[in-house]
C-alpha positions in Angstrom: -9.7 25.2 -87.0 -7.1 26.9 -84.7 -9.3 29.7 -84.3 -12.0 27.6 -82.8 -10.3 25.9 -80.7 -8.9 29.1 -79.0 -12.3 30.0 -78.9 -13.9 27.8 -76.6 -10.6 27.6 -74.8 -11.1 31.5 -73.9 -14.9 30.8 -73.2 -14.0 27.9 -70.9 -11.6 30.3 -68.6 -14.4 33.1 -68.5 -17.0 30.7 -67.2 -14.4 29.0 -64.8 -13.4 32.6 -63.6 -17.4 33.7 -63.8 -18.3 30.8 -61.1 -14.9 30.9 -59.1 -16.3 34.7 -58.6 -20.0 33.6 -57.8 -18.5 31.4 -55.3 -16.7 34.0 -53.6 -19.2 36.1 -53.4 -21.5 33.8 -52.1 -18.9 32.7 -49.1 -18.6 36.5 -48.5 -21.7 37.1 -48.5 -22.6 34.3 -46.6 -19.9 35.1 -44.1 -21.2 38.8 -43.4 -24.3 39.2 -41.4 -27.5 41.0 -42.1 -27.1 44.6 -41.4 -30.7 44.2 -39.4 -31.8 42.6 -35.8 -29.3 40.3 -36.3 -26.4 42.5 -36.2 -28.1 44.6 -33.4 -28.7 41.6 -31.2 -24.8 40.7 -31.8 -23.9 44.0 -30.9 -25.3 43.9 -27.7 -24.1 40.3 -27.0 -20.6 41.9 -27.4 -18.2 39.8 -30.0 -16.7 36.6 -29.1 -13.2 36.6 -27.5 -10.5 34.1 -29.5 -8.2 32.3 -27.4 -6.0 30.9 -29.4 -6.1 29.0 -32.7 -5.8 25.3 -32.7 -4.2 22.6 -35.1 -6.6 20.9 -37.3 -5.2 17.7 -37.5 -5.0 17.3 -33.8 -1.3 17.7 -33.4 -0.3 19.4 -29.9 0.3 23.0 -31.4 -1.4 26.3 -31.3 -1.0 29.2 -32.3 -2.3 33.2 -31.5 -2.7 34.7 -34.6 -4.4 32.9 -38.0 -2.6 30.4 -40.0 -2.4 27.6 -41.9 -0.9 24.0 -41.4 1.7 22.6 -44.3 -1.5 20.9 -46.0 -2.9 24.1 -46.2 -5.8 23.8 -44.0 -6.7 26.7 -41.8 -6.2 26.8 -38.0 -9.7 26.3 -36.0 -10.1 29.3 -33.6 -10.9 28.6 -30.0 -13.3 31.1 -28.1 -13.4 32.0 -25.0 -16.3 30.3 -22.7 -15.6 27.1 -25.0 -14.0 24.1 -23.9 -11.1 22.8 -26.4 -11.5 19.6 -27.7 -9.7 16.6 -27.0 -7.3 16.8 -29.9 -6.6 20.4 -28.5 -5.7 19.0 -24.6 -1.8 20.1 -24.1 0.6 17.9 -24.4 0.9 15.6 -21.0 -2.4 15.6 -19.9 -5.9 14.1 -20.0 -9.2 15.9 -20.3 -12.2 15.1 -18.7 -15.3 17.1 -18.9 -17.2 18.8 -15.7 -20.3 16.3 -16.2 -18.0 13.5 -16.6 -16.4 14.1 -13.7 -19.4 14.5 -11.8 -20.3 11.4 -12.9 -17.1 9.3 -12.4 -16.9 11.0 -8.9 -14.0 12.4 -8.9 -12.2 14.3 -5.8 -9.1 15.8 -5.0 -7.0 16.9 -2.2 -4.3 19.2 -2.2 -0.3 17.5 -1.0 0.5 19.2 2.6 2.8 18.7 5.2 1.6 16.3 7.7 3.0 14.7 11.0 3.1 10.9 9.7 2.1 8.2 12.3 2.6 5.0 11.6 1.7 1.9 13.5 3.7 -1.5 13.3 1.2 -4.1 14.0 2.0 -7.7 14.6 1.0 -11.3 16.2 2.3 -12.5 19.5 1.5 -14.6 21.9 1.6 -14.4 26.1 4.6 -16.7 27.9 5.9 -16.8 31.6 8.2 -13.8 32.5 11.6 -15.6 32.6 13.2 -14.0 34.9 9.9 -14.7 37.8 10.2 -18.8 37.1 11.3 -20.9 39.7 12.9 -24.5 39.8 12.6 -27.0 42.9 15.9 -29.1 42.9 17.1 -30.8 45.6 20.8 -30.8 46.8 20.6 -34.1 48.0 19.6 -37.7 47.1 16.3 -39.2 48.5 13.0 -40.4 48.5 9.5 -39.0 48.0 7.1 -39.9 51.0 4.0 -37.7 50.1 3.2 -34.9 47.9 1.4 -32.0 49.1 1.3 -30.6 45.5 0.4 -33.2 43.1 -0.7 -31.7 40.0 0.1 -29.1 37.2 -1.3 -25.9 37.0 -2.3 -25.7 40.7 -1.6 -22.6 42.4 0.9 -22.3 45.0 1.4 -19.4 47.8 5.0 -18.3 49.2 6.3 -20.9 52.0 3.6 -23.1 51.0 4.6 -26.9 51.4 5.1 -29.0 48.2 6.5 -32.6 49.3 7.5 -34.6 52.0 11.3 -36.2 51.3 13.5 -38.6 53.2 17.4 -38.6 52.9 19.9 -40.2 54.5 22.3 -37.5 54.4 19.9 -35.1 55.6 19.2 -37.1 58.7 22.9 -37.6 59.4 23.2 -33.6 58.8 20.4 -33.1 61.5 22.1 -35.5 63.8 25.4 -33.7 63.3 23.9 -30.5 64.1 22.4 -31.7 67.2 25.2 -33.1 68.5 27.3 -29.7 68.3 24.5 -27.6 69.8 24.9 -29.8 72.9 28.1 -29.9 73.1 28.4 -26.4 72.8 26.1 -26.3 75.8 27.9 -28.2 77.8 31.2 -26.3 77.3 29.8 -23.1 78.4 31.4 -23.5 82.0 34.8 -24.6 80.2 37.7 -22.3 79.5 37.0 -19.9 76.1 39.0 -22.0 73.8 37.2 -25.5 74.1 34.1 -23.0 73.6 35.1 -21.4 70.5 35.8 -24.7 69.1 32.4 -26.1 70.0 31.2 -23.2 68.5 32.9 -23.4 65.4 31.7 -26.9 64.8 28.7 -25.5 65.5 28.3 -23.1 62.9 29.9 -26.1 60.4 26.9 -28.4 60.9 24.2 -25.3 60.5 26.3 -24.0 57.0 26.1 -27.7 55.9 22.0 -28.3 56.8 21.8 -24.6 54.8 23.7 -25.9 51.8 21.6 -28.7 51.5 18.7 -26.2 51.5 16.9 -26.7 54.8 14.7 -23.8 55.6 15.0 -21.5 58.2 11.4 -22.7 59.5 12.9 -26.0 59.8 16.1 -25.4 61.4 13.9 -23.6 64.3 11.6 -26.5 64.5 14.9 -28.9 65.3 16.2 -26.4 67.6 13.3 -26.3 69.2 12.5 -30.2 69.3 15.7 -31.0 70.1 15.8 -34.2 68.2 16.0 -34.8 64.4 12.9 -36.0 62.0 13.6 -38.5 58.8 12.0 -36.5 56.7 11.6 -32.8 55.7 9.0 -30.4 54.1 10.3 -28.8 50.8 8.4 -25.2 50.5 7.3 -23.0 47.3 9.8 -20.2 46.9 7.2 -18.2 45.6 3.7 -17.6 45.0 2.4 -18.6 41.3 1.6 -21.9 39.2 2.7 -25.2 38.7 4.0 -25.0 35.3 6.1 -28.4 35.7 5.5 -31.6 38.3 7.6 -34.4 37.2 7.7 -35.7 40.9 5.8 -39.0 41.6 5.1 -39.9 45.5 7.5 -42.6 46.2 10.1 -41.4 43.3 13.8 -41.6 43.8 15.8 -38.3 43.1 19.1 -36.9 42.8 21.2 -33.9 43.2 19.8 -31.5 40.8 16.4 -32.8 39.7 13.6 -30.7 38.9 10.7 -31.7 41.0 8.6 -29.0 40.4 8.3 -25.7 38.1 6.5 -22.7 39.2 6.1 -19.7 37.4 5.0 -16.0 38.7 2.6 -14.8 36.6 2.3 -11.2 38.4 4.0 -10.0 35.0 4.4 -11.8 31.5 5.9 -11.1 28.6 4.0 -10.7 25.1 6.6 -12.5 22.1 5.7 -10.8 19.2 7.0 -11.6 15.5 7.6 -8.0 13.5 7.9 -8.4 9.5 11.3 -7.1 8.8 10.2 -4.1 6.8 8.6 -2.5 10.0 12.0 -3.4 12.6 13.6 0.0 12.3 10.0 1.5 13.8 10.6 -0.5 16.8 12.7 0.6 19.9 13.1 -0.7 23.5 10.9 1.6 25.8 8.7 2.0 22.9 4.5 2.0 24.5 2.7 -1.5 23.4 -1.0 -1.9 23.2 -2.4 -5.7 23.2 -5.2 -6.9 22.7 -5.9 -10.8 23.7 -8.4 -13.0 21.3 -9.8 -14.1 24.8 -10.5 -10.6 25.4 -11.9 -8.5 22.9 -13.1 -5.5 24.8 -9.8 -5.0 26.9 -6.9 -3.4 26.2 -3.4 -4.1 28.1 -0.6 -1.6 27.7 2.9 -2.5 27.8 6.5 -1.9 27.0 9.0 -3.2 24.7 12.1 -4.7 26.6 14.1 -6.1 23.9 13.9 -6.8 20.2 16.0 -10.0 19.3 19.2 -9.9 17.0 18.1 -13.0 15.1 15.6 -13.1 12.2 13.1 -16.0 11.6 14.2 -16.7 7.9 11.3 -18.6 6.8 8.7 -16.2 8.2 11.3 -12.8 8.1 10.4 -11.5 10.9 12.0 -11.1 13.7 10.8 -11.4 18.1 9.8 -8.5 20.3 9.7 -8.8 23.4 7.1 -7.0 25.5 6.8 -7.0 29.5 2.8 -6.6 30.6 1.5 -6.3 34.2 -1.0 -9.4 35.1 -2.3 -8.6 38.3 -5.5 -9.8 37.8 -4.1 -12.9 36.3 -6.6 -12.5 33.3 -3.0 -13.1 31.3 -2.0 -16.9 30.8 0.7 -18.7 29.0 0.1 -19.4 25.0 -2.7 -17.2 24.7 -2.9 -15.1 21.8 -3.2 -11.9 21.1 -2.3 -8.6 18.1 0.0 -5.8 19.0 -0.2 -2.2 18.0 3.2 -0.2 18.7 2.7 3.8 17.6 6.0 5.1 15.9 6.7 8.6 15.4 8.0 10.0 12.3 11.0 12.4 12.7 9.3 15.5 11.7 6.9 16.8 9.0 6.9 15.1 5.5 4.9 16.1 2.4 2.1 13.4 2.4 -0.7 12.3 0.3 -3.3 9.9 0.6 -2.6 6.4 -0.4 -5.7 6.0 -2.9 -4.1 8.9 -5.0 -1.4 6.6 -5.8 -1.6 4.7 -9.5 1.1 1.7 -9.0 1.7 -0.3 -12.3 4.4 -2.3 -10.4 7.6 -0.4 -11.6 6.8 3.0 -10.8 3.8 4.7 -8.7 2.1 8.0 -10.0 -0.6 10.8 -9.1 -3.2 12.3 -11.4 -2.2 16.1 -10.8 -5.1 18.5 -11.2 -4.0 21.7 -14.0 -7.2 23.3 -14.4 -10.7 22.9 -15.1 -10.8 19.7 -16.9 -7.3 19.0 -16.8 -5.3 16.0 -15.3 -1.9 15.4 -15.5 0.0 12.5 -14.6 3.2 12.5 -12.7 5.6 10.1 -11.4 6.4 10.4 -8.1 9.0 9.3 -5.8 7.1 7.7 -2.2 8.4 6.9 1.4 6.4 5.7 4.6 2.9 4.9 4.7 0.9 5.8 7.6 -2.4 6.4 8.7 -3.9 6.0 5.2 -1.6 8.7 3.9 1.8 8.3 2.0 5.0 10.8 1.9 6.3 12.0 -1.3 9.6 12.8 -1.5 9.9 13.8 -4.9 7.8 14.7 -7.8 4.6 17.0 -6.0 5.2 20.2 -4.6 3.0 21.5 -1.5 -0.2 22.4 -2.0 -0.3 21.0 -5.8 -4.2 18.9 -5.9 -4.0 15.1 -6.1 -7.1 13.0 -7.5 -7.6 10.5 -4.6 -11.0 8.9 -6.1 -11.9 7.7 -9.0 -8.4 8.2 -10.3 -8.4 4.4 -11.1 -11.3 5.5 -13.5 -9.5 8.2 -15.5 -6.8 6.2 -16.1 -9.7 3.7 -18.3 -11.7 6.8 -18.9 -8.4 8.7 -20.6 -6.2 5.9 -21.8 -3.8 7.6 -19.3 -1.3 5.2 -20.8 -1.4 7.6 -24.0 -0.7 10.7 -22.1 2.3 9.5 -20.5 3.9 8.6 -23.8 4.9 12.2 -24.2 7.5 11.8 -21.1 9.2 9.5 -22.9 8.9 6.8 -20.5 8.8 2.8 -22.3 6.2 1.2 -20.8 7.3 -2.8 -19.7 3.6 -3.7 -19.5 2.0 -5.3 -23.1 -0.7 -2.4 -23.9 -4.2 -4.5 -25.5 -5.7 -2.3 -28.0 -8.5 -0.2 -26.9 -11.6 0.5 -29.6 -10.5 3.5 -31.7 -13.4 6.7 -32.6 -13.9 6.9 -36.1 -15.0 9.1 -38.4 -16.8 8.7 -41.5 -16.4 10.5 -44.8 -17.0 10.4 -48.6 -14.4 10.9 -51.6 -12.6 9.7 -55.2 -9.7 7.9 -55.2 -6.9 9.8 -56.6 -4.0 7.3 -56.3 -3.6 3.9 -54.5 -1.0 2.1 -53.5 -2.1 -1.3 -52.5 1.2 -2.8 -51.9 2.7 0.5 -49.8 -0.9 0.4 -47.9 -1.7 3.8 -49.2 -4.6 5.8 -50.9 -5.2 9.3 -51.6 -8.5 10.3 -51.4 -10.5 13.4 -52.6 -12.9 13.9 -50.4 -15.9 16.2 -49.0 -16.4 18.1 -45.6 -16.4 15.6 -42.6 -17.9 17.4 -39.6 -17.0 15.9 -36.8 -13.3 16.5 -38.0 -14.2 20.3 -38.7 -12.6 19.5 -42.0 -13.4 21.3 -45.1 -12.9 19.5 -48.6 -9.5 18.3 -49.6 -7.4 15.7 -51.0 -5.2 13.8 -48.5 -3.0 10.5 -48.3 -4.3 8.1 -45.8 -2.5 4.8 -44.6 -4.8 2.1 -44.2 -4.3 -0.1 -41.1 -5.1 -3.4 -43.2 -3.3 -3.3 -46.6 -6.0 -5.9 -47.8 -8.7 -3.1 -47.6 -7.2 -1.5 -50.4 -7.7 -4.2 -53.3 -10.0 -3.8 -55.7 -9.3 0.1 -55.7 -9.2 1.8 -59.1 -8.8 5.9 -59.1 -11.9 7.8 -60.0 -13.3 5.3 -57.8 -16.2 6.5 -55.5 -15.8 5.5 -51.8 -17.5 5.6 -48.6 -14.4 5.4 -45.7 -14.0 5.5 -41.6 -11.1 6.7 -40.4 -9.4 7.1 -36.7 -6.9 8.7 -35.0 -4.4 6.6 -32.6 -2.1 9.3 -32.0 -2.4 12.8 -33.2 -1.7 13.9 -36.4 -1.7 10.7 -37.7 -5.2 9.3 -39.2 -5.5 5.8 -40.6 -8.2 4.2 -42.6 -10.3 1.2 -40.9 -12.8 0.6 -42.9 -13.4 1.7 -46.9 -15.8 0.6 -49.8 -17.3 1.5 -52.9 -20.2 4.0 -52.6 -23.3 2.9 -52.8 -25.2 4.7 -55.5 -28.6 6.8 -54.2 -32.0 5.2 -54.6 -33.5 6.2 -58.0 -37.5 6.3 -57.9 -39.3 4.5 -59.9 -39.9 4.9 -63.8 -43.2 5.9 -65.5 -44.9 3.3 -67.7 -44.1 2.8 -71.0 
């Protein structure tokens, strides 16, 4: 009995060893090409160049020579002329094929040094020029007796009159300087003191009729009359508009009342409100262009005179003021208007354009072009915007190629998030889970672990893996997928890959047994 059963134990290893030969010989051959046009045709081709040899579960690592992984599985060579697969993109970067790119529209521009020009604009509108407004106040109390000026926003010359007013203290002034003019006459043939008294008093009735701001015009009409009038003519001091008339014919005034307002408007001022973040571009002297919502095809230029100390803390901004020439008079109070004011930037800067930048909100970054195909995103450090172009003061070195559009596309297109995982960087922002690729194979259950969410499975080639036949351990992404599993079990699975090197099942069910045709009659 013992003899027998070492019998067929020595016939079962010949026959294992007989087709574990067959099969090698059958790869081998298989593997060695026809010594006939075939080979000839290859040799003039010239042989394929290998690049490098590439992990075969997707992990980040290559190597130059042959080798195997710590599952055993060979390392899938890379030729030259052929573009890696995504599992083989380095470390840091996204892929994106040439007809992809084509497609997405992609374009890139390389960082240079750039004078930056930035312009502060901001709303305004036009008001008098302070320093050209003029008050009519009278020195004196009295009445007024007619109005040559009676309404506001009527424009008035230099000298022009304004009002006729009566005063009693202006009449006794007249009558005061009347009287010492001739007695000063009369004294002319008297000794030189009684004249240098007459002529004192003289001179203290004219400083008095000045002080209570009779004109020179009408001092030289009482001269010249001789005799004194009960009312007197109160003249523009300058030429502009009526900005202010409180005066009524027939009103009473007093010392110090403003009877009229009148406002130069030769020059005005532009009071423009600057946001806070743009007050360090502004300077006194700096050039101002304006352009008036009345106006839409002119263009006034300017210059700042001041920019206020205070900020307006509900709007934060804070008041320029800008002096503009109106000789035309086109320019009139409470008109509207935007300003442009051009500020230099000390020197050169490394800039970019501003649609390269990718802001999530806590840091900006670029999509750096690495090669044909290759992106790599990079976190930059920004400064002043101008122009459409931002500078970069850290994180891009001159001449490096930033995407500026359709970068906003790779990001969806790569799950750029992904990439930048490998800079170690936590992300604030709740990631939504983007539809995995699967891959579809067909084994035997070896072992489960229901409970542990685990099953090894012996399985076939899967293609679009480049794997060959092999038993592996998968963890399934729903434990419940796993009950009902008995080993020996034939299954049909999907798997995917979130991260590399790390495969998970997602879907995974009994195979279903092949059609059988039909029986022949009994």
């Amino acid at each position: 009995m013992n003899q027998r059963i070492a019998w067929m134990a020595g016939a079962a290893i010949a026959l294992a060893v007989a087709i574990g030969a067959g099969y090698w010989l059958g790869m081998r051959s298989a593997a060695i090409p026809d010594a006939g046009p075939q080979t000839a045709a290859g040799a003039g081709k010239g042989e394929r160049k290998v690049l490098y040899y590439r992990n075969p579960m997707g992990l980040p690592d290559t190597s130059p020579v042959p080798k195997k992984d710590s599952m055993g599985m060979d390392y899938i060579a890379v030729y030259e002329g052929e573009v890696a697969p995504e599992a083989a993109t380095p470390a840091g970067t996204v892929r994106i094929a040439p007809e992809k790119q084509q497609l997405l529209g992609v374009r890139t521009e390389p960082a240079a040094e750039r004078e930056l020009r930035r312009t502060v604009r901001a709303l305004g509108t036009i008001q008098p020029n302070e320093r050209l407004l003029y008050r009519v106040t009278p020195r004196f109390e009295g009445w007024i007796e007619r109005l040559h000026v009676n309404t506001t926003g009527q424009p008035v010359a230099r000298g022009q009159p304004l009002m006729e007013v009566y005063s009693p203290e202006l009449v006794s002034a007249q009558e005061e300087y009347l009287i010492a003019l001739r007695a000063a006459e009369q004294t002319r043939a008297s000794g030189s003191e009684a004249q240098a008294v007459m002529q004192r008093l003289t001179e203290s009735a004219l400083r008095r009729m000045r002080n209570l701001g009779v004109s020179d015009e009408e001092l030289n009409t009482l001269r010249r009359e001789g005799k004194g009038r009960s009312s007197l003519t109160f003249r523009s001091p300058t030429a502009g508009v009526v900005t202010q008339k409180p005066s009524v014919q027939g009103m009473r005034f007093m010392p110090g009342d403003v009877l009229y307002e009148i406002a130069d408007l030769s020059s005005v001022w532009m009071l423009a409100e600057v946001s806070e973040q743009d007050l360090e571009l502004v300077r006194a002297g700096q050039d101002a262009a304006v352009r008036i919502v009345a106006y839409p095809d002119k263009q006034f230029t300017g210059k700042v005179l001041f920019v206020y100390p205070t900020l307006e803390q509900a709007t934060r901004t804070a008041r320029v003021r800008i002096e503009l020439a109106n000789r035309e008079r086109l320019l009139k109070p409470a008109m509207f208007g935007n300003v442009e004011l051009a500020s230099d930037h000390a020197g050169k800067a490394l800039a970019i354009p501003d649609s390269a930048v990718l802001d999530s909100g806590t840091r900006q970054m670029v999509l750096v072009r690495r090669g044909e195909g290759l992106f790599e995103p990079r976190t930059v450090r920004l400064g002043m915007r101008a122009d459409g172009y931002v500078e970069v003061t850290d994180g891009l070195q001159p001449g490096e190629e930033v995407v500026v559009r359709a970068n906003f596309l790779i990001d969806a297109e790569s799950n750029l998030k992904a990439a930048l995982g490998s800079f170690g960087h936590a992300h604030g922002d709740a990631q939504k889970p983007t539809a995995a690729q699967t891959y579809r194979g067909q084994g035997k259950v070896a072992t489960v672990d229901a409970k542990a969410g685990t099953v090894e499975i012996e399985h076939g080639p899967i293609a679009s893996l480049n794997w060959p036949a092999m038993t592996m351990e998968f963890r399934a992404r729903d434990k419940s997928k796993l009950g009902g599993l008995k080993p020996g079990q034939s299954v049909e699975f999907e798997i995917s890959q979130p991260k590399a090197g790390e495969f998970l099942i997602e879907s995974i069910a009994p195979a279903t047994p092949p059609a059988h045709s039909g029986h022949g009659g009994k």
